[in-house]
C-alpha positions as CSV (number, residue, x, y, z in Angstrom):
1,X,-7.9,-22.1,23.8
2,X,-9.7,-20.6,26.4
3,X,-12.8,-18.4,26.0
4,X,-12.0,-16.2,28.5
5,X,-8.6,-15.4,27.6
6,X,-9.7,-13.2,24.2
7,X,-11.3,-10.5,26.8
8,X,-8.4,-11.0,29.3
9,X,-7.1,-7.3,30.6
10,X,-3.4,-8.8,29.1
11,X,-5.1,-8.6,25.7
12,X,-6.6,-5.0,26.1
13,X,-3.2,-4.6,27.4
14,X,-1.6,-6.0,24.1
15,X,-3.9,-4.5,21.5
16,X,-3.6,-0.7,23.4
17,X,0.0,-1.1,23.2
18,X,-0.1,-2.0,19.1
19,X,-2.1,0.7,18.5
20,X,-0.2,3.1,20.5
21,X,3.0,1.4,18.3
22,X,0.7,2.3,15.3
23,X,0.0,5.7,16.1
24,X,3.4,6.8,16.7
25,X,4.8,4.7,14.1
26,X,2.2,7.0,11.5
27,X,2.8,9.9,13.2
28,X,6.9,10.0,12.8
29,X,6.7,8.4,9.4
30,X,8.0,11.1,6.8
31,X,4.9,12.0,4.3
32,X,4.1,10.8,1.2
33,X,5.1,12.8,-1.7
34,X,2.9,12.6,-5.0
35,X,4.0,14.9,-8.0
36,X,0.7,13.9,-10.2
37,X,2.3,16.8,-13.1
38,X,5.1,14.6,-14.1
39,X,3.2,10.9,-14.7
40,X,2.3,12.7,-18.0
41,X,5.5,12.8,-18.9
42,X,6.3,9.1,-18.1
43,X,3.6,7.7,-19.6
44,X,3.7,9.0,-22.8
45,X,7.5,7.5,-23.1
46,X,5.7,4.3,-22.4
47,X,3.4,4.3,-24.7
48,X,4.7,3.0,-28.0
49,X,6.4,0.2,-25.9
50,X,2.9,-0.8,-24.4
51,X,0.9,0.0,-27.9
52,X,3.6,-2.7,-29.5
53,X,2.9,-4.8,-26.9
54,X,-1.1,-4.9,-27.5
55,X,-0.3,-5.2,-31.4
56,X,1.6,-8.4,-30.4
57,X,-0.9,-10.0,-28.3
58,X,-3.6,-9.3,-30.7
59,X,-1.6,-10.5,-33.2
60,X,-1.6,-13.9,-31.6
61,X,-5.0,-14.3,-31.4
């Protein structure tokens, strides 16, 4: 490959146009929605499973 052709103004080119892709891409991209009040909830249904679980693997030790 040729040294020259990393700071070639076709790769500025390239690399402006991703990050203008990017950009827009983050900009139209609906938000994120975290409810951090119902994990609570969810985790203490999974507890006995994962509490049985960690009996079993100690048990096999």
């Amino acid at each position: 490959m040729d040294p020259g052709a990393a700071s070639s103004p076709a790769a500025f080119a390239a690399a402006g146009a991703l990050g203008l892709a990017a950009a827009t891409t983050t900009y139209f991209a609906p938000p994120r929605h975290y409810d951090i009040r119902e994990a609570p909830e969810e985790l203490e249904a999974l507890e006995p499973v994962a509490e049985r679980e960690a009996e079993d693997e100690t048990a096999d030790v």
